[in-house]
C-alpha positions in Angstrom: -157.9 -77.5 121.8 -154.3 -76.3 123.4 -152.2 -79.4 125.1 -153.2 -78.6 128.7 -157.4 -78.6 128.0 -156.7 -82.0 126.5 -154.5 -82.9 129.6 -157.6 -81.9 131.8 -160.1 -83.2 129.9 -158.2 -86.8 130.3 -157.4 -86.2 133.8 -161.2 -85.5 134.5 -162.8 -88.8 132.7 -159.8 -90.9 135.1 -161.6 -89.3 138.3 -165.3 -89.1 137.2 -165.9 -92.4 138.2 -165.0 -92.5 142.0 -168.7 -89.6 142.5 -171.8 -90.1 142.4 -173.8 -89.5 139.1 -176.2 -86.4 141.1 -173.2 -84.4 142.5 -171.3 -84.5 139.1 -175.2 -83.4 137.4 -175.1 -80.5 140.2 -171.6 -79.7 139.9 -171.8 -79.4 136.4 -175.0 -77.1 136.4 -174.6 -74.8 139.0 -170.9 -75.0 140.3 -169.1 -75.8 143.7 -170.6 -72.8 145.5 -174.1 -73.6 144.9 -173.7 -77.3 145.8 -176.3 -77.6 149.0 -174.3 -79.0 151.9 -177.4 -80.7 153.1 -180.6 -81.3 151.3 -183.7 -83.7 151.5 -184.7 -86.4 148.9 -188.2 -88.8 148.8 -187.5 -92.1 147.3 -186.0 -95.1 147.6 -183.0 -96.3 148.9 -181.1 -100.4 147.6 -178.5 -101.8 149.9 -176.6 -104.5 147.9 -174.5 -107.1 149.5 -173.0 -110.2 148.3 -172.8 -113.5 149.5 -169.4 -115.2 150.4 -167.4 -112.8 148.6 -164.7 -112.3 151.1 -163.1 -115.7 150.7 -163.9 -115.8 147.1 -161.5 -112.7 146.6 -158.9 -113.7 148.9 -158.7 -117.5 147.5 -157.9 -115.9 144.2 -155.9 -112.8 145.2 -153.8 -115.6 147.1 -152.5 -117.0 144.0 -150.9 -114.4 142.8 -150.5 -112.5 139.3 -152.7 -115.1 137.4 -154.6 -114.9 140.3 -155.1 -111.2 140.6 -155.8 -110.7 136.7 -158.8 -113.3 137.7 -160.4 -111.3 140.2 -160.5 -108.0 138.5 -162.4 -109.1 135.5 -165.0 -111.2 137.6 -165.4 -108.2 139.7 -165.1 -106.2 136.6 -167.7 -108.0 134.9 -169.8 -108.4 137.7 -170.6 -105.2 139.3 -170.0 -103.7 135.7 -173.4 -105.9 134.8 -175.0 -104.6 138.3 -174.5 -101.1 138.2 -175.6 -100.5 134.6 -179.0 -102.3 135.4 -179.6 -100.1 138.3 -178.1 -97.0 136.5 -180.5 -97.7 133.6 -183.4 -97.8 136.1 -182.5 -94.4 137.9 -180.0 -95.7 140.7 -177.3 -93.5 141.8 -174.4 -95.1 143.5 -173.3 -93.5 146.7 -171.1 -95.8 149.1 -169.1 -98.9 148.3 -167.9 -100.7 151.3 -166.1 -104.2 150.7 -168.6 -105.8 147.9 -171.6 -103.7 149.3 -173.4 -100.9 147.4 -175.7 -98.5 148.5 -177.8 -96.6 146.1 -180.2 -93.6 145.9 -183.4 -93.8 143.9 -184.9 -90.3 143.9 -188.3 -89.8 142.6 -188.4 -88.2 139.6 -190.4 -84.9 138.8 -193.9 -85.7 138.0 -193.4 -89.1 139.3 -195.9 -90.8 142.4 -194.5 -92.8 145.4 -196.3 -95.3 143.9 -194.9 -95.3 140.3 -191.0 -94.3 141.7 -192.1 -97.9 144.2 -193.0 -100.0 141.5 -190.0 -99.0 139.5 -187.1 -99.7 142.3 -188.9 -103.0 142.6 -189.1 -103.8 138.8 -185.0 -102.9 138.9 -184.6 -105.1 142.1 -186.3 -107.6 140.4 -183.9 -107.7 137.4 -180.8 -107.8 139.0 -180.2 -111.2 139.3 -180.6 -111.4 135.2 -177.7 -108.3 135.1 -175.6 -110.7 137.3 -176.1 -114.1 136.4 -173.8 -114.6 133.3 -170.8 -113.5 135.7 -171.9 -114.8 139.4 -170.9 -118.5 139.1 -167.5 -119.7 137.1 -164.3 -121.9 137.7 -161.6 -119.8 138.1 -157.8 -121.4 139.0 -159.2 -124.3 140.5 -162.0 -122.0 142.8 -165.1 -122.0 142.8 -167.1 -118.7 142.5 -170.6 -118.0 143.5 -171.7 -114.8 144.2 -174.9 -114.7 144.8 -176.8 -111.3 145.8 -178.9 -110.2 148.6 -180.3 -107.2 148.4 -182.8 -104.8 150.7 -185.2 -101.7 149.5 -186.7 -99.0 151.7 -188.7 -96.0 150.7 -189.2 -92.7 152.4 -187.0 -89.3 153.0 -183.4 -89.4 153.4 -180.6 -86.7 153.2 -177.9 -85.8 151.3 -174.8 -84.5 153.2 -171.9 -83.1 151.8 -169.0 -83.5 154.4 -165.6 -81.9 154.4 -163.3 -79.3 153.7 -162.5 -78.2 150.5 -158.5 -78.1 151.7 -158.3 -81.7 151.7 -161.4 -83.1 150.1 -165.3 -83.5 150.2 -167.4 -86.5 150.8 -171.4 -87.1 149.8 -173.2 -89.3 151.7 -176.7 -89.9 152.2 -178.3 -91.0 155.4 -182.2 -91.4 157.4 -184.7 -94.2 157.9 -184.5 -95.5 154.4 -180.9 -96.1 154.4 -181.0 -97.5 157.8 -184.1 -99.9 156.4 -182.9 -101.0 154.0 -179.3 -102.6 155.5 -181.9 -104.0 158.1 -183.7 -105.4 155.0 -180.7 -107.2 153.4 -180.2 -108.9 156.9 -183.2 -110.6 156.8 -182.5 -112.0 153.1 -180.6 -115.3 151.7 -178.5 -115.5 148.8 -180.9 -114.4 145.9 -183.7 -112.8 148.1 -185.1 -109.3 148.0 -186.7 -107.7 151.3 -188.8 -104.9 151.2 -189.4 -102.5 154.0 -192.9 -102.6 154.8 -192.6 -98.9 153.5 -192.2 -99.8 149.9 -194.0 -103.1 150.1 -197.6 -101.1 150.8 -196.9 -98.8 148.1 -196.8 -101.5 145.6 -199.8 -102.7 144.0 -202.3 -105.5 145.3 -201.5 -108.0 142.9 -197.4 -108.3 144.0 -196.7 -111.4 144.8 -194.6 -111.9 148.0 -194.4 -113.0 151.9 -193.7 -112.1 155.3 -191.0 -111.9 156.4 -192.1 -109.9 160.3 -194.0 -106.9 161.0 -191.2 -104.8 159.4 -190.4 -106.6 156.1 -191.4 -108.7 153.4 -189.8 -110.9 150.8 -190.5 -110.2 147.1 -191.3 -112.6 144.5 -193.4 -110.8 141.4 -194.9 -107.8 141.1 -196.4 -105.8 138.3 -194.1 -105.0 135.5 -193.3 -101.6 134.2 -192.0 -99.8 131.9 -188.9 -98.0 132.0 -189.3 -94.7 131.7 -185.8 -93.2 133.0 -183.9 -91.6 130.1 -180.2 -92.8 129.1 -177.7 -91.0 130.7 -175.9 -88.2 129.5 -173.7 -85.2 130.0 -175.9 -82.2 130.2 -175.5 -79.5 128.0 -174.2 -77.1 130.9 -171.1 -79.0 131.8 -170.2 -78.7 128.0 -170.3 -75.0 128.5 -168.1 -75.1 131.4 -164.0 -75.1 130.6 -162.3 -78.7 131.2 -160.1 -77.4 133.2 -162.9 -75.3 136.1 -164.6 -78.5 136.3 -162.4 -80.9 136.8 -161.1 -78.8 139.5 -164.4 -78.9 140.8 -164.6 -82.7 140.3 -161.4 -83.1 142.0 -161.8 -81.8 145.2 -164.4 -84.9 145.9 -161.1 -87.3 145.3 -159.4 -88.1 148.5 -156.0 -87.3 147.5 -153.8 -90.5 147.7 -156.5 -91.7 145.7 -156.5 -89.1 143.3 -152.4 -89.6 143.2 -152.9 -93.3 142.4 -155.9 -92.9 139.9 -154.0 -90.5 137.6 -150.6 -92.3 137.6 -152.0 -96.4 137.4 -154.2 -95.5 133.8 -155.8 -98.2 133.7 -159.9 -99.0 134.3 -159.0 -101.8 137.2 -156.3 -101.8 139.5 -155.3 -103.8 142.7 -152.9 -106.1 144.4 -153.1 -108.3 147.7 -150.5 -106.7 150.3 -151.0 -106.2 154.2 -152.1 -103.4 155.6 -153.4 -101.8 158.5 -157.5 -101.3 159.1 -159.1 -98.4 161.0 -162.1 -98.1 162.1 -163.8 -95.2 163.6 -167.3 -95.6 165.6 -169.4 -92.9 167.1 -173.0 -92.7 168.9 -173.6 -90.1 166.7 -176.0 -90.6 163.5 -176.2 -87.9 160.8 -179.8 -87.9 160.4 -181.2 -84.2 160.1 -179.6 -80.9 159.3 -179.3 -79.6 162.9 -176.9 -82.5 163.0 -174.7 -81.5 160.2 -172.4 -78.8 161.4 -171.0 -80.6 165.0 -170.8 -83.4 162.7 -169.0 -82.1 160.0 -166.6 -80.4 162.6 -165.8 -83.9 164.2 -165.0 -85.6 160.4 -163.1 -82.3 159.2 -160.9 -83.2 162.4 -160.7 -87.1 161.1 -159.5 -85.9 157.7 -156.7 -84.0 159.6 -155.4 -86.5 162.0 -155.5 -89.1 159.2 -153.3 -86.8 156.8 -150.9 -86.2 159.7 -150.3 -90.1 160.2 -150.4 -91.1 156.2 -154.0 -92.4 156.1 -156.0 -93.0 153.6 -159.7 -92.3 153.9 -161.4 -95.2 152.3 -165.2 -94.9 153.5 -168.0 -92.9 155.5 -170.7 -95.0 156.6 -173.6 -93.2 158.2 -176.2 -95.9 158.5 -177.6 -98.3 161.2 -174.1 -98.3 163.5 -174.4 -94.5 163.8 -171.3 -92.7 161.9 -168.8 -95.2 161.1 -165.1 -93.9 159.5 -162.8 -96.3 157.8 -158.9 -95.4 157.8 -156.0 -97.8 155.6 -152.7 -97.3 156.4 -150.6 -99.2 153.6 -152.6 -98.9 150.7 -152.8 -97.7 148.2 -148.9 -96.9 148.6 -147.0 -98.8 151.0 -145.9 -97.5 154.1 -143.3 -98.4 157.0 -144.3 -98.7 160.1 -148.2 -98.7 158.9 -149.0 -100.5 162.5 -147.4 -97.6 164.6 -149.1 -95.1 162.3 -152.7 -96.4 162.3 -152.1 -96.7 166.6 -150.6 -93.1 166.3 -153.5 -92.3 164.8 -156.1 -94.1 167.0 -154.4 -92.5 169.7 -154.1 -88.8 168.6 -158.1 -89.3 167.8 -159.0 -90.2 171.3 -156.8 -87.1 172.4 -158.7 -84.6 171.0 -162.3 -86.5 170.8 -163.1 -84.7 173.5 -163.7 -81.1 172.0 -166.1 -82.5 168.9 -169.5 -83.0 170.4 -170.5 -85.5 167.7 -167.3 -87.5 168.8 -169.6 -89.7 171.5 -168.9 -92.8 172.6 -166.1 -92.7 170.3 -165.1 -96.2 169.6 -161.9 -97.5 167.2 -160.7 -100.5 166.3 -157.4 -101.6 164.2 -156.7 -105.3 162.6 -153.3 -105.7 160.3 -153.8 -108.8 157.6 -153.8 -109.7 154.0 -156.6 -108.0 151.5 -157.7 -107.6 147.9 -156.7 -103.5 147.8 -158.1 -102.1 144.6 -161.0 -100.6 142.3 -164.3 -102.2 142.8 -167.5 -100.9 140.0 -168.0 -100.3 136.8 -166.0 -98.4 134.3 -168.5 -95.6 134.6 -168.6 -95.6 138.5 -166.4 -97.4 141.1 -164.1 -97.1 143.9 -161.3 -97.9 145.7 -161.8 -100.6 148.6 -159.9 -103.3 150.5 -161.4 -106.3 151.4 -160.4 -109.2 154.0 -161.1 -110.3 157.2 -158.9 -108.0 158.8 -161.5 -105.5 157.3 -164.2 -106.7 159.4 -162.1 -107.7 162.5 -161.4 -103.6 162.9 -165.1 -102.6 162.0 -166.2 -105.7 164.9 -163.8 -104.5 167.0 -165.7 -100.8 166.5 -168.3 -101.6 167.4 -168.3 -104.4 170.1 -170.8 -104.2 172.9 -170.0 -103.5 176.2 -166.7 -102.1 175.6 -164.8 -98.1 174.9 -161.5 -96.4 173.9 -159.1 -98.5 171.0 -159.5 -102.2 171.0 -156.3 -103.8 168.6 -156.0 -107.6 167.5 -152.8 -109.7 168.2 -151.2 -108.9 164.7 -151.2 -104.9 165.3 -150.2 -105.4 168.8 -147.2 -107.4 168.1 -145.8 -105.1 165.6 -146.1 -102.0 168.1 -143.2 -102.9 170.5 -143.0 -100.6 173.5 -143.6 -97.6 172.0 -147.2 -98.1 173.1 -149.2 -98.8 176.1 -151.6 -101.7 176.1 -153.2 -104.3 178.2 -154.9 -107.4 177.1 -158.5 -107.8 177.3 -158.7 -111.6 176.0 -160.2 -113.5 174.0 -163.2 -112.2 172.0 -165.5 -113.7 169.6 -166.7 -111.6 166.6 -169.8 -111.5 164.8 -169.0 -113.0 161.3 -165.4 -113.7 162.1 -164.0 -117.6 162.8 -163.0 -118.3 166.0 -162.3 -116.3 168.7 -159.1 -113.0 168.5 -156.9 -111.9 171.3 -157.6 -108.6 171.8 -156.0 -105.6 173.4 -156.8 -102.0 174.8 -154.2 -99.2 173.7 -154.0 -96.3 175.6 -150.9 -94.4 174.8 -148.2 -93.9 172.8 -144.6 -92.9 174.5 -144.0 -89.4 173.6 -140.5 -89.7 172.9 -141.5 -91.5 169.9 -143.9 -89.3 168.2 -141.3 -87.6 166.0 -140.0 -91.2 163.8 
């Protein structure tokens, strides 16, 4: 083996991790070309979310080094124990977003809905053994508890593959299932699992559970099965394949200025705690079918471009219950100047051109600047890169709060802009999940004199 296969081959197991377990399967056994940009799955469909890890991570990211080195093996440790449990049951992780995980359980060839029910549940049902060496410690004088609330939904969903190959691809899944089971994980407390009232009436008689209302139910016990799904393991086909064809083909699922940070960091966990700028970008416009796929692709293949223009970084794609969401960092995961007046350059420069993308509906954005944990979040053998603080979920509030339209911005963006944008104050605002009330503002405009910095 010559000096640049082995370079490949080393570059390819660095970027493996960061897609999902069926679109490296597909890419490895029939190529790029042959990879279905849209495509229907029955099964079922865990939404995993954490409780109270937001001030967990920055109380310890706070403290600096020591405190840092903390945090990435409890999150190491943690999701590493969580995601081999639901790998060894069949889960396929699609979306990280802060400490949440969504994950695809497709039934398996020769399986019933009935048998691919019972297993999710059995997995669901285990996941608090997988976590619970890892989810309460003393760490630097903290406290950490992380207890898990998780929701399950069964039906058909889709796979979408979004993107260009130019800059990079995206796969995301999306329907009724996905949308249930978020709804599910709503309804739980730390340690519960809610069942759609799909999944629950697949299960058999003797589960043991409650109601929760018409459209869940909480599980407690159900019949216990065996586990059928084989290890995993690289098929045969991708050994065929050169190192070098497929990890081009791996590759071009990397956002780049991840891809640039992944292959020069080497290491399995990375992250610091820095400021930066969130985006977020809400539209009316759900991908829930195939005839949806094109205008929608159209509108995100024009996200990637405006982000790359401004020095974004495209962190996630969240097609779920708040219709297509985008999140945009500016500031990480290399430092930029002026990330404040870039992320508003961008906001602005979206709404410009929203109007030609028919899936850009009720376009909605929202921009907070703070402190957050920016850094890998998973397992060795699957993970991503994520940012989490409350300036996370100020922008993704500020997205999608009722009643109002165009860029909504929060005090700390606003007064790092100076005059080379045009705002107006809209006031005080509470936000769902977010203590007390934020002075927000409208932007409308950026000078065009500046543009060219």
């Amino acid at each position: 083996m010559n000096n640049t296969t082995e370079s490949f081959k080393d570059t390819l197991e660095l970027i493996r991790p960061y897609l999902p377990s069926g679109i490296v399967r597909r890419l490895a056994n029939f190529g790029e070309s042959k990879l279905q940009r849209s495509q229907s799955f029955e099964g079922a469909v865990l939404f995993f979310d954490v409780v109270g890890f937001t001030p967990t991570t920055l109380a310890l990211a706070a403290k600096g080094t020591r405190g840092i080195d903390a945090l990435q093996i409890v999150l190491s440790n943690y999701y590493t124990g969580l995601l081999k449990h639901l790998n060894e049951w069949g889960g396929a992780v699609y979306q990280f977003a802060g400490d949440s995980v969504l994950v695809s359980f497709e039934k398996r060839e020769g399986e019933t809905a009935e048998e691919a029910a019972l297993r999710v549940a059995n997995c669901a049902l285990g996941i608090s053994n997988s976590i619970a060496e890892y989810s309460s410690n003393e760490l630097l004088g903290e406290t950490v508890n992380l207890p898990a609330r998780v929701g399950l939904a069964y039906g058909v969903y889709q796979e979408f593959i979004l993107g260009e190959q130019d800059r990079f691809l995206r796969a995301v899944i999306a329907g009724a299932p996905v949308d249930q089971s978020i709804a599910a994980e709503k309804q739980a407390l730390g340690g519960d699992i809610i069942l759609s009232s799909s999944l629950w009436n697949l299960l058999p008689a003797s589960k043991v559970g409650e109601n929760v209302n018409s459209d869940f139910f909480r599980l407690i016990d159900c019949e216990k099965c065996e586990n059928s799904v084989p290890p995993p393991s690289r098929s045969t086909t991708e050994e065929r394949f050169s190192d070098e064809r497929f990890f081009k083909r791996c590759r071009r699922f990397i956002v780049p200025e991840l891809y640039q940070r992944v292959t020069s960091v080497h290491k399995a966990f990375s992250g610091d705690y820095r400021e930066v700028a969130s985006v977020f970008v809400r539209i009316d416009a759900p991908l829930e079918s195939h005839s949806d796929s094109k205008n929608f692709n159209d509108f995100f293949i024009y996200v990637q471009s405006v982000a790359a223009s401004c020095s974004g970084t495209f962190v996630l794609t969240d097609l779920s219950d708040k219709g297509g969401v985008f999140s945009v960092l500016f500031g990480a995961p290399a430092a930029l100047e002026n990330k404040e007046a870039l992320a508003a350059r961008f906001a602005v420069r979206l709404m410009e051109g929203a109007s030609n993308y028919s899936a850009a509906k009720n376009l909605q954005i929202g921009i907070s600047t703070g402190m957050a944990y920016c850094g890998d979040l998973g397992a060795p053998f699957r993970k991503d890169f994520t940012a989490i603080g409350e300036m996370m979920n100020i922008a993704a509030r500020l997205a999608t709060l009722s009643g109002y339209s165009g860029i909504l911005i929060d005090f700390q963006t606003k007064s790092k802009l100076g005059k080379n944008f045009s705002f107006h104050e809209v006031g005080d605002v509470e936000l769902k999940g977010v203590t007390g009330a934020k002075k927000v503002f409208q932007l409308t405009s950026e000078q065009k004199i500046f543009r060219d910095f």
